[in-house]
C-alpha positions in Angstrom: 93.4 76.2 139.9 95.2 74.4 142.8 97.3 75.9 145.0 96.9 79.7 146.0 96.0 82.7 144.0 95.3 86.4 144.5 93.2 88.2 142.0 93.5 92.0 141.8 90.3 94.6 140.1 91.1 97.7 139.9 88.4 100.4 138.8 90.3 103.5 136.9 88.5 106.5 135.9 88.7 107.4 132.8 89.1 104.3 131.1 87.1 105.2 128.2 89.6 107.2 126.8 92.0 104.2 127.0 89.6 102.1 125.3 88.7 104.8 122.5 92.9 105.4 121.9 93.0 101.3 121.9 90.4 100.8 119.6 91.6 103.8 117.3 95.2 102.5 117.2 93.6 99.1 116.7 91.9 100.0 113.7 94.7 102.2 112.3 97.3 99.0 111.9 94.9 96.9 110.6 94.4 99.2 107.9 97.3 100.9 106.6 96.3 102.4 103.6 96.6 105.8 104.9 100.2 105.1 105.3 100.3 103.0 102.6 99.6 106.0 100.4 101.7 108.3 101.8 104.7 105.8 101.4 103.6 105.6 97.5 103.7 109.5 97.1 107.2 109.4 98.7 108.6 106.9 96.1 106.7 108.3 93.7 108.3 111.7 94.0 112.0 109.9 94.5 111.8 108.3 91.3 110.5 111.3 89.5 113.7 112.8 91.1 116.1 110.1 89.7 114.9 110.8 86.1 115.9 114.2 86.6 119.1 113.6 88.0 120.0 110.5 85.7 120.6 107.8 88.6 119.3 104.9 90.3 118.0 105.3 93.5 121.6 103.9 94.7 123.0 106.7 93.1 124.5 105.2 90.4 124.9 107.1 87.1 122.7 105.7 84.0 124.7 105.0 81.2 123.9 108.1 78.6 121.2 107.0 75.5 122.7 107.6 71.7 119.6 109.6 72.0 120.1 112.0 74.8 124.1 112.1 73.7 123.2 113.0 70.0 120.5 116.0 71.2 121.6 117.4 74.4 118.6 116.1 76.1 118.4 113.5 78.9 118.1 109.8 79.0 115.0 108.3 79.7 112.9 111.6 79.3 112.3 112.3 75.5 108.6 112.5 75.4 108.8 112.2 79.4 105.8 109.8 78.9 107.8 107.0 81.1 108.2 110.2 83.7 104.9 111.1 84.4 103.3 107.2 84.3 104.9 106.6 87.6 102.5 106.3 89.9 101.4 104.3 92.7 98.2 102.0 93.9 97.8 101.8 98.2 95.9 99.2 99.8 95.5 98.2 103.3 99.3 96.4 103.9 101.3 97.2 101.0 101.4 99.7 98.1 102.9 99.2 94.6 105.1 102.0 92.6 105.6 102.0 88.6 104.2 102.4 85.5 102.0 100.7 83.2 103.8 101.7 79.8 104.6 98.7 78.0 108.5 99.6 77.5 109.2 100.4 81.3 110.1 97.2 82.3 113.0 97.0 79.4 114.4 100.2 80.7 114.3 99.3 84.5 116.0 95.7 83.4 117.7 96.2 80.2 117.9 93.7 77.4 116.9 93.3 74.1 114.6 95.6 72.1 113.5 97.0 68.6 112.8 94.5 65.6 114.0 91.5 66.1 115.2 92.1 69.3 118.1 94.0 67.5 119.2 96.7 70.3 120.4 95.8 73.6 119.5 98.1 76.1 121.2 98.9 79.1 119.5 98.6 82.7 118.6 101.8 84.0 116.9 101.2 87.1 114.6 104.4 88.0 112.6 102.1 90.4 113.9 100.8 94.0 114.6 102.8 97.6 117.5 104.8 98.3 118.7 105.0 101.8 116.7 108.4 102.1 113.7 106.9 101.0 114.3 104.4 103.4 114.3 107.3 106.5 111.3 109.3 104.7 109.4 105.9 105.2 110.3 105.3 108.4 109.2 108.8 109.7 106.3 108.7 108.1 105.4 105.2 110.1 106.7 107.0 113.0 104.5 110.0 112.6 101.3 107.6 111.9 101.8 105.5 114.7 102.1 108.4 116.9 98.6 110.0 115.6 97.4 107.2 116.2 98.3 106.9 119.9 96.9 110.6 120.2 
């Protein structure tokens, strides 16, 4: 370098514990499955909840099935098959919510169904984030991040 410079060391006591909380923090953002996983089992549980309650995770109202309106039962949970195959897989940076029935995607999405494609289905999205998904999620990322720092 040209010019002047001034170079400062400082010895601190105790830097260990920096370097452990560093190297922990470190290690817990390059990895997120922790949090990946706890985020799953939040919208895991909210979807559950919008079964019960008949709505999208916006709130919105499904439109009744013939078959709940005919038998006084509720739409989308006959056998509650599609109910309890929600689940969710976590990995290290993301973490993916639904279910592996073959007739999910027609009642998230709507459209045609039955022989021949003869019944049109109305959407009745189960899947998705409500707003207080959205503040679960972000105090749980809030909470890890501060363990971490601990």
């Amino acid at each position: 370098m040209t010019g002047a410079a001034v170079e400062i060391n400082a010895n601190v006591k105790g830097t260990e514990v920096v370097e452990r909380r560093l190297t922990k923090m470190l290690r817990g953002v390059e990895d997120l499955e922790p949090l990946m996983d706890e985020i799953g089992g939040i919208l895991v549980a909210s979807t559950q909840h919008n079964f019960e309650r008949g709505r999208a995770p916006d709130g919105t109202a499904w439109l009744p099935s013939e078959r709940a309106t005919n038998e006084g039962g509720q739409t989308l949970i006959d056998s509650g098959i599609l109910l309890t195959s929600i689940t969710h897989n976590a990995d290290r940076d993301s973490v993916e919510v639904g279910s592996n029935m073959v007739y999910a995607g027609i009642h998230q999405f709507g459209g045609a169904a039955g022989r021949n494609g003869a019944t049109k289905l109305p959407a009745r999205p189960y899947l998705g984030i409500s707003t207080g998904d959205a503040f679960e999620i972000e105090a749980a990322a809030e909470d890890y991040l501060a363990e971490l720092a601990r």
